[in-house]
N, CA, C and O of each residue as an XYZ file, in Angstrom:
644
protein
N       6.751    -12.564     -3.063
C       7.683    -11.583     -2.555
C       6.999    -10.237     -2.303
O       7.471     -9.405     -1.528
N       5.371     -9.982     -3.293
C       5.119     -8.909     -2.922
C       4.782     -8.613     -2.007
O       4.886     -7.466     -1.573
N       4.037     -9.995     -1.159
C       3.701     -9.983      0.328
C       4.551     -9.781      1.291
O       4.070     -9.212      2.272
N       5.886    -10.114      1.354
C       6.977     -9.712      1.774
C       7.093     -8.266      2.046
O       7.223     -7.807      3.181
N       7.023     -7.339      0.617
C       7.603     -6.426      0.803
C       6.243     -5.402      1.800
O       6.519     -4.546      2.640
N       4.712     -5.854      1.351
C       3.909     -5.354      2.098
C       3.867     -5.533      3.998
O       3.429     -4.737      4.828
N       4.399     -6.665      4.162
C       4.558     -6.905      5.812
C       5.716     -6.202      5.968
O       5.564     -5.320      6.813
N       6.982     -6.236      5.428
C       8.371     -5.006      5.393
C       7.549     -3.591      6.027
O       7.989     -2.975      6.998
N       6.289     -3.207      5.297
C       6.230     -1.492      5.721
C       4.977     -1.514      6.882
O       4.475     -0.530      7.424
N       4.727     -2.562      7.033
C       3.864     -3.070      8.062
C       4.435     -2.300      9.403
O       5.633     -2.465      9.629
N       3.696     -1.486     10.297
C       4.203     -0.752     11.632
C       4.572     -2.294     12.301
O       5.756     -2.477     12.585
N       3.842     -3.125     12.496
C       4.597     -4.034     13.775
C       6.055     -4.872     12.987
O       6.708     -5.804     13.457
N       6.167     -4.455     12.213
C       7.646     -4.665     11.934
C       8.826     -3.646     11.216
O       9.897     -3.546     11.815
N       8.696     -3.129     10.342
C       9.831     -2.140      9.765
C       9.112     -1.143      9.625
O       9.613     -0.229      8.970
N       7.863     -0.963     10.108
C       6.866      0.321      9.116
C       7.586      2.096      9.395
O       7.514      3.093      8.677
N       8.274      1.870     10.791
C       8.995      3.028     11.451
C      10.062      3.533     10.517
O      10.086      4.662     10.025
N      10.973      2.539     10.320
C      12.033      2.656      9.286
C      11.702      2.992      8.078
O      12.346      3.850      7.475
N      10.609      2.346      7.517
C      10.604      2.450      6.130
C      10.207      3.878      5.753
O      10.567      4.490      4.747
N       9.207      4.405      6.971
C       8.819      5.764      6.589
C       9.892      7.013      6.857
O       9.911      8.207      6.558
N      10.669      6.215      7.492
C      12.016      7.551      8.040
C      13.290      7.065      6.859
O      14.450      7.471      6.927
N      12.771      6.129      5.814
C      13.596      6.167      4.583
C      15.252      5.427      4.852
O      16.226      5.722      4.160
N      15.287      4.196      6.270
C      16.293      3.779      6.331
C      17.035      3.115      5.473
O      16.387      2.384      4.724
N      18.072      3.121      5.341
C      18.712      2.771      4.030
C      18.496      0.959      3.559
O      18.010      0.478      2.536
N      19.195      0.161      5.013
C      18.392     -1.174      4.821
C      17.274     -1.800      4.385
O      17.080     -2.769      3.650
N      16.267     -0.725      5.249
C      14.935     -1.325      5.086
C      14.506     -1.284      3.284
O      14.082     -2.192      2.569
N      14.815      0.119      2.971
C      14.676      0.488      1.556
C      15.274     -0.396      0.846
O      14.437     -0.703     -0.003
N      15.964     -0.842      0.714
C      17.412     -1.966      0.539
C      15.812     -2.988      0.158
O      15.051     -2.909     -0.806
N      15.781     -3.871      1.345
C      15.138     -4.857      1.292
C      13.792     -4.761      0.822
O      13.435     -5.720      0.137
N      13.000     -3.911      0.997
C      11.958     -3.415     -0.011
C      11.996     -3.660     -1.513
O      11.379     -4.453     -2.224
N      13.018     -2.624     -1.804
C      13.125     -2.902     -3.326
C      13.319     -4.232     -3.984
O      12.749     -4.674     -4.982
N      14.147     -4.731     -3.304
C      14.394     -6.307     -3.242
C      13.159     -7.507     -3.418
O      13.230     -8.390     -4.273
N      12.267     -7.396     -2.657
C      10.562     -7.913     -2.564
C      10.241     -7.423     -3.637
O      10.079     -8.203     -4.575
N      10.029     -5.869     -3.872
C       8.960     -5.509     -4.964
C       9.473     -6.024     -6.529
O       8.757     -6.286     -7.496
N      10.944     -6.073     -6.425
C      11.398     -6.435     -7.899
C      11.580     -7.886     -8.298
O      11.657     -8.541     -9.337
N      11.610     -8.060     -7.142
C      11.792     -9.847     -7.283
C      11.673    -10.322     -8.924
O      12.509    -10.591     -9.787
N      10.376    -10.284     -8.890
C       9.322    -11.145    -10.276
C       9.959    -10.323    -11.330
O      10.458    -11.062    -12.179
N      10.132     -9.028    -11.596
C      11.131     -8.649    -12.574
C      12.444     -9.227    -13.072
O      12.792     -9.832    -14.086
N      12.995     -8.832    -12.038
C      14.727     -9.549    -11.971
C      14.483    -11.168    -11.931
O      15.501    -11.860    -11.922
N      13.137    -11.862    -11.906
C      13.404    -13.245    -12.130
C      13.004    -13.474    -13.714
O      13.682    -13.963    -14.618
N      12.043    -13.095    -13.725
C      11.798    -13.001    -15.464
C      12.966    -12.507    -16.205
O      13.266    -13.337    -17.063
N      13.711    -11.532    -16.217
C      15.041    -11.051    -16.857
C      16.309    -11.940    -16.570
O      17.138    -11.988    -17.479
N      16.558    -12.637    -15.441
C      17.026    -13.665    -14.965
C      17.271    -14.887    -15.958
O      18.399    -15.283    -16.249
N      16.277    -15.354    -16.370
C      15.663    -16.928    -17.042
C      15.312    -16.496    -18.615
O      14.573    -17.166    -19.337
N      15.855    -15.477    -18.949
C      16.408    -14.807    -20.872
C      17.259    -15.938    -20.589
O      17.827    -16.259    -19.545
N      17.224    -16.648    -22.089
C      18.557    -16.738    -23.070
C      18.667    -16.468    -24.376
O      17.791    -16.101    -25.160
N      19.780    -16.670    -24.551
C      20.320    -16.131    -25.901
C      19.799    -17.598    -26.877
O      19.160    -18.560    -26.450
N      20.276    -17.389    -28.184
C      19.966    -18.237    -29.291
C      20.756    -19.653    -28.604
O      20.300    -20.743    -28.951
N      21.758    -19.631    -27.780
C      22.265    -20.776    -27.572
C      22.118    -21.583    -26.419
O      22.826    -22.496    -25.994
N      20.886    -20.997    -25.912
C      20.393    -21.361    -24.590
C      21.356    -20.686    -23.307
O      20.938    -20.791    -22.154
N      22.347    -20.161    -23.519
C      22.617    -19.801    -22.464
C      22.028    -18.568    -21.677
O      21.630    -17.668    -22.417
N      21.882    -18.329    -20.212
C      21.480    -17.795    -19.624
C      21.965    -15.956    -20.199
O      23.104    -15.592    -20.493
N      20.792    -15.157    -20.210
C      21.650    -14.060    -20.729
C      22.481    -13.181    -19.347
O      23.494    -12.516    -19.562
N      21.907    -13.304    -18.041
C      22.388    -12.909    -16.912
C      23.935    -13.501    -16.696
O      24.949    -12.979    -16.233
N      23.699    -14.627    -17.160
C      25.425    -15.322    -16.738
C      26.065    -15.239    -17.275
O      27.204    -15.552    -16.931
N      25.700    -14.609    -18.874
C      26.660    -14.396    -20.378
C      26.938    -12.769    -19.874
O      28.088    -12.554    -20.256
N      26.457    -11.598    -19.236
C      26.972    -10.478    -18.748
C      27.284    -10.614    -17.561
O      28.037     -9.723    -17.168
N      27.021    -11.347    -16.840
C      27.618    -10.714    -15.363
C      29.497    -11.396    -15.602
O      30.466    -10.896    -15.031
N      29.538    -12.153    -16.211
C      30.777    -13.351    -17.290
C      31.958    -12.727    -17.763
O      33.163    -12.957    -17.662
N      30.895    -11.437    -18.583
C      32.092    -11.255    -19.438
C      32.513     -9.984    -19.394
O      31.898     -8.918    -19.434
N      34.375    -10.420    -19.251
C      35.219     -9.420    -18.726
C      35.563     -8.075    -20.044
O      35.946     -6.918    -19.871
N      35.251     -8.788    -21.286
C      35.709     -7.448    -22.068
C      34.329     -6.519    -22.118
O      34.378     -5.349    -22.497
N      33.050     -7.184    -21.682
C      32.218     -5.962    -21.563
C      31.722     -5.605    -20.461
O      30.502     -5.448    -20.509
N      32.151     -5.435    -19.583
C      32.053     -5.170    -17.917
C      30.727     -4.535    -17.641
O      29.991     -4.971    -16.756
N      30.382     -3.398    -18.472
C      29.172     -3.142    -18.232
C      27.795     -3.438    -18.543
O      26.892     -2.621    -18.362
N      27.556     -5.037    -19.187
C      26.866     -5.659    -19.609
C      25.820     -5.723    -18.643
O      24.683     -5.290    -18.827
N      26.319     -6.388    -17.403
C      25.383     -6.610    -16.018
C      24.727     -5.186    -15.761
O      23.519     -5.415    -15.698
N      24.889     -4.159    -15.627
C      24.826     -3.093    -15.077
C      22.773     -2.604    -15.567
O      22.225     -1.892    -14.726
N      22.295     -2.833    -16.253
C      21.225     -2.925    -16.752
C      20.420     -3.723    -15.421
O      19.513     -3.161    -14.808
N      20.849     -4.962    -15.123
C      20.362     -5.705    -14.493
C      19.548     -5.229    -13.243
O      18.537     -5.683    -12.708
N      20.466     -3.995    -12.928
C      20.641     -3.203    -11.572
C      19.321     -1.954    -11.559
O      18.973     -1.269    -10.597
N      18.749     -1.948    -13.003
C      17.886     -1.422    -13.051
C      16.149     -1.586    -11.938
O      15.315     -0.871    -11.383
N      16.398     -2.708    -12.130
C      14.884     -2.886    -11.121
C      15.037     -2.940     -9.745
O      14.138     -3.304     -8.987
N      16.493     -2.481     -9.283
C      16.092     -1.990     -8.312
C      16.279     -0.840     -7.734
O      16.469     -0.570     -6.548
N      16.175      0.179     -9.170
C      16.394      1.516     -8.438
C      17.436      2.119     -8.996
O      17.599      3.339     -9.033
N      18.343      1.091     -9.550
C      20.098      1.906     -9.417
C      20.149      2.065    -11.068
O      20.082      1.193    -11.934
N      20.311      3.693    -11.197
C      20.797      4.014    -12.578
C      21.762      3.788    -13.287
O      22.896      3.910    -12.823
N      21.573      3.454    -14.422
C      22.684      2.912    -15.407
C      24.031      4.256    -15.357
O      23.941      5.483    -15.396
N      24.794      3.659    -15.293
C      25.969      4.780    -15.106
C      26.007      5.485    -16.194
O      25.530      4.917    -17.177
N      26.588      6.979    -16.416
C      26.468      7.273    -17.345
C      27.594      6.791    -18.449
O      27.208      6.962    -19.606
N      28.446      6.422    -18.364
C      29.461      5.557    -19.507
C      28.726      4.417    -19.808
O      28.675      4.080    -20.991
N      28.138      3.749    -18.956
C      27.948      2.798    -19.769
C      27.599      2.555    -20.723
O      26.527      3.062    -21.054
N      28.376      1.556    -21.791
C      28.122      0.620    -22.705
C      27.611     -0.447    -22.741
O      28.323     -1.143    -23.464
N      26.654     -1.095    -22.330
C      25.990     -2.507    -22.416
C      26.408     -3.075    -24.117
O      26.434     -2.175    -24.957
N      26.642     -4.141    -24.480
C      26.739     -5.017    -25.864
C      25.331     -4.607    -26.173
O      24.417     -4.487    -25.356
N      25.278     -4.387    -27.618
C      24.027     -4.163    -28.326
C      23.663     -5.575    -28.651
O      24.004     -5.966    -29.767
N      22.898     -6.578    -27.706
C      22.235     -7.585    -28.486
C      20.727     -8.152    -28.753
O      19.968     -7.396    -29.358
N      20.291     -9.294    -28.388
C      18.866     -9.806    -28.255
C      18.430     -9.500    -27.288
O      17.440     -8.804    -27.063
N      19.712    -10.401    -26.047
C      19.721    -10.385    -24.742
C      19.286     -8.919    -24.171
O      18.292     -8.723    -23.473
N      20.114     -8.037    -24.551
C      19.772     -6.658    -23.688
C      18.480     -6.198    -23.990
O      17.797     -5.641    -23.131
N      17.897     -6.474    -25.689
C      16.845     -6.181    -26.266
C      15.423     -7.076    -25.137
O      14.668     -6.317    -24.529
N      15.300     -7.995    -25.044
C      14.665     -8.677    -24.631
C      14.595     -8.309    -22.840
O      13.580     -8.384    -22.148
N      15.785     -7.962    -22.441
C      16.173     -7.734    -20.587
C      15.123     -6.535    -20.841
O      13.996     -6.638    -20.357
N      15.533     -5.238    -21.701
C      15.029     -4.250    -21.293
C      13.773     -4.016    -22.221
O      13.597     -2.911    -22.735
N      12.807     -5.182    -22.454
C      11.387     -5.502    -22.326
C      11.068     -5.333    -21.631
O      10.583     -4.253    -21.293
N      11.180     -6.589    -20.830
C      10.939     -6.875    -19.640
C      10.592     -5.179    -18.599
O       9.577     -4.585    -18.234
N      11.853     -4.993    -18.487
C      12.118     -3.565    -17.634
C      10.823     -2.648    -18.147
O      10.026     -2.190    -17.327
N      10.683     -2.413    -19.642
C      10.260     -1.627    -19.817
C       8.788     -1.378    -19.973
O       8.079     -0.430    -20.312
N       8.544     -3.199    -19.406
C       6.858     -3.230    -18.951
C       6.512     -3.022    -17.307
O       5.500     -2.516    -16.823
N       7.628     -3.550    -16.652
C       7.470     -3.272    -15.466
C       7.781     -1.540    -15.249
O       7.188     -1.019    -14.305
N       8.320     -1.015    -15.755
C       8.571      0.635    -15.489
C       7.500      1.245    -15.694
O       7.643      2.422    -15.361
N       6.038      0.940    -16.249
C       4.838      1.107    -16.369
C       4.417      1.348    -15.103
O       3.897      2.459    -14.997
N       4.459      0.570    -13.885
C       4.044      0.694    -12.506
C       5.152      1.487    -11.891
O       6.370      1.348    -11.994
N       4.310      2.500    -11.113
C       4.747      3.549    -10.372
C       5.493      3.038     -9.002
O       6.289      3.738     -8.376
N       5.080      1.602     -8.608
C       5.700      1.044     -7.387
C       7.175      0.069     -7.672
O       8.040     -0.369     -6.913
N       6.975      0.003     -9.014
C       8.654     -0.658     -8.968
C       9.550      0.210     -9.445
O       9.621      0.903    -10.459
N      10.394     -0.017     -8.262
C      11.772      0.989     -8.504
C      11.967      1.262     -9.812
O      11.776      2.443    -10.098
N      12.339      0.432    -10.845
C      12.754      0.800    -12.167
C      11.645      1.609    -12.801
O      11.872      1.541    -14.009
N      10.948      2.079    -12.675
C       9.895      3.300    -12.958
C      11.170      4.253    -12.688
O      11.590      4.770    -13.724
N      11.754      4.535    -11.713
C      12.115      5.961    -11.465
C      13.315      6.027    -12.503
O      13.609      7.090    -13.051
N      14.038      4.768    -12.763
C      14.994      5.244    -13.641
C      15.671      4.518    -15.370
O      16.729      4.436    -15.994
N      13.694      3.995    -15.540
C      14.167      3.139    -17.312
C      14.402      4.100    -18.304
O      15.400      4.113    -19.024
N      13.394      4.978    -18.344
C      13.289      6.194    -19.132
C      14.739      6.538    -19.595
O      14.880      6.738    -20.801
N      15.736      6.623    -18.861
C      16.971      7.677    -19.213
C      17.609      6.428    -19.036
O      18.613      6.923    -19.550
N      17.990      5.191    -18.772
C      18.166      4.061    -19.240
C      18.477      3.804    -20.689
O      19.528      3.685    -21.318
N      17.019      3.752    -21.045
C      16.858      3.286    -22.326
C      16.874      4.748    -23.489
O      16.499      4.593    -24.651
N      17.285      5.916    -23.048
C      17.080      6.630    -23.665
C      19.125      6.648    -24.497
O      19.446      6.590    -25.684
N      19.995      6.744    -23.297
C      21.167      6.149    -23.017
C      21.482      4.821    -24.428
O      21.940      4.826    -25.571
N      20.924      3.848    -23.494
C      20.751      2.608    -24.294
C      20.702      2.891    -26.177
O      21.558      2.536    -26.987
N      19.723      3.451    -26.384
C      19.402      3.957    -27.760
C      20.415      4.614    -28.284
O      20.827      4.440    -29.431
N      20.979      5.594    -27.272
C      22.012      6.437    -27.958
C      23.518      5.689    -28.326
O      24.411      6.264    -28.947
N      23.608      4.188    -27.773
C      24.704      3.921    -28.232
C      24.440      2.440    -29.337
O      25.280      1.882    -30.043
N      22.838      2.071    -29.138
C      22.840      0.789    -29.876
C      21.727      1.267    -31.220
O      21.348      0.512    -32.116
N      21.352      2.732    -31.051
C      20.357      3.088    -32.149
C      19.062      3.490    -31.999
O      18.386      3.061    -31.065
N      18.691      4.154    -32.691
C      17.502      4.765    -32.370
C      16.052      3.658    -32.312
O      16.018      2.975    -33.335
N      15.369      3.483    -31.744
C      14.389      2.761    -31.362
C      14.828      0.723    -30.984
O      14.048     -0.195    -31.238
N      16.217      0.560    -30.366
C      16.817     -0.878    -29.838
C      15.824     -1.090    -28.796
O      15.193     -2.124    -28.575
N      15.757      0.225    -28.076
C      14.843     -0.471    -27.259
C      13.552      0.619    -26.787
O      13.615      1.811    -27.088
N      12.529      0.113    -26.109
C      11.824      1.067    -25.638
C      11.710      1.932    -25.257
O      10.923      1.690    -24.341
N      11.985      3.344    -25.212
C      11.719      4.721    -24.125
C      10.915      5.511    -23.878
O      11.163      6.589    -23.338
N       9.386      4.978    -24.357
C       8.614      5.332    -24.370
C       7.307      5.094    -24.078
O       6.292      4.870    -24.738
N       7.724      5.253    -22.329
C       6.926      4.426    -20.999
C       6.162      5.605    -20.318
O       6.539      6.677    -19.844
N       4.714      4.888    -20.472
C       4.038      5.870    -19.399
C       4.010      5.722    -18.115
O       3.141      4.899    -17.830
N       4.503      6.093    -17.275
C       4.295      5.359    -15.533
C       2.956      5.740    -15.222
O       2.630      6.891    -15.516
N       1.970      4.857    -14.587
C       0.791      4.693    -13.690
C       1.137      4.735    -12.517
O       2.058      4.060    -12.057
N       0.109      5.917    -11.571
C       0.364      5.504    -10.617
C       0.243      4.566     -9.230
O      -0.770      5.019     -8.697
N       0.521      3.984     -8.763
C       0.707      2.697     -7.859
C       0.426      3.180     -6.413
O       0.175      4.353     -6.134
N       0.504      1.972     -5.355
C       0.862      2.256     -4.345
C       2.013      3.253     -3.690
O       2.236      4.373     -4.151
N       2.843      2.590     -2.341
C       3.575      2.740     -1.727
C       4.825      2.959     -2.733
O       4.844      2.062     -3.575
N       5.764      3.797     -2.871
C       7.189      3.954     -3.153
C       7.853      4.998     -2.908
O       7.598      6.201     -2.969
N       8.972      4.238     -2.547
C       9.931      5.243     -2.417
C      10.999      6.084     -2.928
O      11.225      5.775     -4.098
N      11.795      7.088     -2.488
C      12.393      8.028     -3.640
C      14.024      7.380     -3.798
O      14.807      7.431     -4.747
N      14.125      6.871     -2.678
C      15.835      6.025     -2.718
C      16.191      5.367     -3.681
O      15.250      4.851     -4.283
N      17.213      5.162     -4.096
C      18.134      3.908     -4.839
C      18.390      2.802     -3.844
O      18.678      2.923     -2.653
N      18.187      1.405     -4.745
C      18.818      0.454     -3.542
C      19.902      0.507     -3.851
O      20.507      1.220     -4.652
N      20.289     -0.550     -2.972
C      22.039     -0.675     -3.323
C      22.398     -2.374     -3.249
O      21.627     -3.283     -3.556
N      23.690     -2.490     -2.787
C      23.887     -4.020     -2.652
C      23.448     -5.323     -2.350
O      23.688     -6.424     -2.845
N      22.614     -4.859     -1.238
C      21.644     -5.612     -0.503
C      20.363     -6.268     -1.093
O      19.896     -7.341     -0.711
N      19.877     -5.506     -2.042
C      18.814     -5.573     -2.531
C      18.902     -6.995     -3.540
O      18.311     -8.074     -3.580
N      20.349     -6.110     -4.564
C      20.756     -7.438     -5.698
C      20.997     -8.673     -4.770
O      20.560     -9.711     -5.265
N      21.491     -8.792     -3.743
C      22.244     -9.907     -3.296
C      21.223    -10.357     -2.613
O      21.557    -11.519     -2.381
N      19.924    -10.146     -2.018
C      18.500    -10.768     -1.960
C      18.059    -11.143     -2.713
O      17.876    -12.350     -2.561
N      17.600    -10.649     -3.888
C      17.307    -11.086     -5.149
C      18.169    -12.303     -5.757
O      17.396    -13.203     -6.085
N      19.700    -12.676     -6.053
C      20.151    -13.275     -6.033
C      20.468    -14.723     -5.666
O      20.805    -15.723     -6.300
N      20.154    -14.347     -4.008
C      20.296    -15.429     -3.262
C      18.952    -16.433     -3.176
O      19.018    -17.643     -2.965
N      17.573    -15.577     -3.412
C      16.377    -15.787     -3.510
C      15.984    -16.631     -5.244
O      15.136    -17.496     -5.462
N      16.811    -16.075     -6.087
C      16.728    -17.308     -7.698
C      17.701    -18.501     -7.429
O      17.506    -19.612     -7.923
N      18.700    -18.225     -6.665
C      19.418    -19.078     -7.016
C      18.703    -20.494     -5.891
O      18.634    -21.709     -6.074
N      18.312    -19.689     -4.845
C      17.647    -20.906     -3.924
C      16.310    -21.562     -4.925
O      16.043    -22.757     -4.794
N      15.723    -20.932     -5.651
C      14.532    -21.342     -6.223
C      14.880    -22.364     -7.383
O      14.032    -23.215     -7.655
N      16.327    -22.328     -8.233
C      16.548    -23.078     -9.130
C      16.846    -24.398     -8.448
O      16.676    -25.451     -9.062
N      17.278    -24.376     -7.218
C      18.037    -25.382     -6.653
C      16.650    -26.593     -6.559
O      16.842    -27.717     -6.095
């Protein structure tokens, strides 16, 4: 996917857009670069084998469970949110919080205050916040948005099949 996202800023195809910061293109960018994140955080389970992505995106009394998820590509944890204090989130925002190390994946711009958040409602040191970013290639300053998850999405779920 990372090759993806490198032909994305490629001039003979989106390179125009991507540098004039179009919202799509950015969209689908983030989407490529996070891929391997959001698939590794994806394929967590809990002690009972179940998927930890399908046990939050699931469940209705904690709505903001999923919302973490949304991290790698850019999009900040709201500020109410409550995520469930568990393994699952412990283990998701590993993950996150090795990839937030690189300056080119979106969730660099916003684990830090994430997990700083995170801590403040599940305890002091639940999870990591104490990430150095390196710097990387190509990135950009946008949030993705819908597009991005629902690439990502459509892209695990074709791969399990």
């Amino acid at each position: 996917m990372s090759s993806l996202a490198t032909q994305l800023t490629d001039d003979a195809n989106c390179g125009a857009d991507f540098k004039a910061q179009n919202p799509n293109v950015l969209q689908a960018y983030d989407g490529f670069v996070s891929y391997g994140v959001l698939y590794h955080a994806g394929c967590q389970t809990d002690s009972n084998g179940n998927y930890c992505f399908a046990n939050a995106a699931t469940n209705t009394s904690a709505v903001t469970d999923s919302y973490p998820y949304y991290l790698p590509l850019g999009v900040a944890l709201p500020g109410g949110a409550q995520p469930t204090c568990n393994t699952c989130l412990q283990n998701t925002m590993a993950i996150f919080s090795s990839a937030a190390t690189n300056a080119t994946q979106p969730v660099s711009a916003n684990y830090k205050n994430a997990a700083e958040q995170i801590n403040m409602v599940c305890g002091p040191g639940f999870v990591n916040q104490n990430v150095m970013v390196t710097s990387g290639g190509i990135r950009h300053h946008a949030g993705a948005g819908p597009l991005s998850l629902l690439l990502v999405l459509v892209v695990m779920v074709w791969s399990w099949l």
